[in-house]
Residue, then its C-alpha position, 0 to 999 in steps of 0.5 A: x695515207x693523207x699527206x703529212x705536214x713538216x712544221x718548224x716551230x719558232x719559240x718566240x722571247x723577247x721578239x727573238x726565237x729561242x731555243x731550249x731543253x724542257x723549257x728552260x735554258x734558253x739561247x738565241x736562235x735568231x729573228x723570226x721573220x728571217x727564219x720564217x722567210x728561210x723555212x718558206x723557201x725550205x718547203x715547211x708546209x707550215x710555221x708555228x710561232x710560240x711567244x712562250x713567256x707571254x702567259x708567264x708575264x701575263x702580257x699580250x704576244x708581239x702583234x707586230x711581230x705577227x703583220x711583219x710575218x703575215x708580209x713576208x710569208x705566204x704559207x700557212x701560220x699559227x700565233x700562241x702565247x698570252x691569248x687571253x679572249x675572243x679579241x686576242x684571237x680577232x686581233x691575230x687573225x686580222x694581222x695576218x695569222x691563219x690559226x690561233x694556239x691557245x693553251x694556258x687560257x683554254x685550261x682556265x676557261x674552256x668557254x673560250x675554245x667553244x665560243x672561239x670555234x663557233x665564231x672564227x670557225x674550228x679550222x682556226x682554233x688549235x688547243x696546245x697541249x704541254x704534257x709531262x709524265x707522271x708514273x703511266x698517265x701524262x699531265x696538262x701543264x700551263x704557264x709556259x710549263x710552269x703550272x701543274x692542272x692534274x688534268x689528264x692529258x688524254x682526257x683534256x684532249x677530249x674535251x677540247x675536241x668535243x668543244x670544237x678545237x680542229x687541231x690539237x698541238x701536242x708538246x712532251x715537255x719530258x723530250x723538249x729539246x732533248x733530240x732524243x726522239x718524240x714521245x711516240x706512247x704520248x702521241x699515239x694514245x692522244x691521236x687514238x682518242x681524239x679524231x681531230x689532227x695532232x701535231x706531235x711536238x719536243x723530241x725531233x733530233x734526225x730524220x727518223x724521229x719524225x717518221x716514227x712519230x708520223x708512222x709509229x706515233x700516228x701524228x698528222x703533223x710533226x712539229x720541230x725546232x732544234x734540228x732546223x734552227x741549226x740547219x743540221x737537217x734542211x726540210x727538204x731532205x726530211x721531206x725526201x727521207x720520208x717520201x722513199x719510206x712511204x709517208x706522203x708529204x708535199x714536195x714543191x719543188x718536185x712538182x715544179x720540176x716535173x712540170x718543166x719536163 
């Protein structure tokens, strides 16, 4: 089993982090850079950072929000929200991000993620995905969830990996903020269709949703907000809860102690 991946997600608004229920209803969680810094030191293997009106506002994301991070945190993060073009992508990489998410303009103009992928390289271009059920099928939102695109999800995962995206971020928009556990029918067909790594994200209340969305959902990564802004459940103890049910995931500290013995 490859190692998973445990990544809290910053919903950015405003230059604060935010955190609400499908989208909407949205109250503060505090500054990103501090939280950034705290889920570094929890052990998050990664950090995700939303500015999730940014495409709504039709404005670029907070770039200085972006060089602050990059100063401040050494792991590995990804910027989405109001990338427009191959100069936006140039410009957060150059701040400090390590990938770029793009979502709203990937749906307008799919060119993007092609030419984005052959010239910052597929390891860096990640394509989030907003779904919302409808009847059996899921549907591509835009627009910070705002925009219908009848656009097939699984389908639109498809094509986002033939033009070279090397990740996709997979939201239920349905689950958001709900607690009530991941989509696990939406991430388990979408990672049975595509070969590239899926972040399953909206739904993570406890422990055991991550694990049934890595194991059960086939996710390689789990994204999550709720739980970690409120401190309910520290990283750590999510990463211990999955190692004793076998999944595989990176344990720093472990390592550390084992190399004092």
């Amino acid at each position: 089993m490859l190692t998973k991946r445990i990544i809290p997600c910053l919903d950015i608004n405003k230059g604060r982090v935010v955190k609400g229920i499908k989208f909407i209803n949205l109250i503060d969680a505090g500054d990103p850079v501090e939280l950034a810094s705290f889920y570094e030191k929890e052990e998050a293997d990664e950090l995700v950072f939303l500015d999730i009106t940014a495409s709504w506002e039709k404005r670029n994301i907070i770039i200085e929000l972006v060089k602050k991070t990059a100063e401040k945190v050494f792991i590995p993060f990804t910027v989405g929200g109001g990338i427009k073009n191959l100069e936006d992508i140039f410009h957060m990489l150059r701040a400090g991000a390590d990938k770029v998410s793009i979502n709203t303009m990937a749906v307008l103009n799919p060119r993007l993620i092609q030419e984005a992928s052959l010239k910052f390289g597929s390891s860096t271009i990640v394509v989030a995905i907003d779904a919302v059920r409808r009847f059996s099928e899921w549907e591509v939102m835009i627009n910070g969830g705002r925009t219908r695109t009848n656009l097939k999800v699984t389908d639109w995962a498809k094509k986002v990996e033939k033009l070279g995206a090397g990740e996709i971020l997979l939201t239920s928009m349905d689950k958001d903020g709900t607690k009530e556990g991941y989509d696990i029918q939406l991430t388990r067909t979408v990672s049975e269709n595509v070969n590239i790594p899926i972040i399953a994200s909206g739904g993570a209340g406890e422990p055991k949703d991550l694990f049934e969305v890595l194991v059960a959902g086939k996710a390689d990564a789990a994204l999550a907000a709720s739980i970690f802004h409120k401190k309910e459940y520290s990283i750590s103890k999510v990463k211990a809860y999955l190692k004793q049910r076998g999944v595989k995931v990176n344990l720093r500290r472990e390592k550390s102690d084992d190399r004092e013995k």
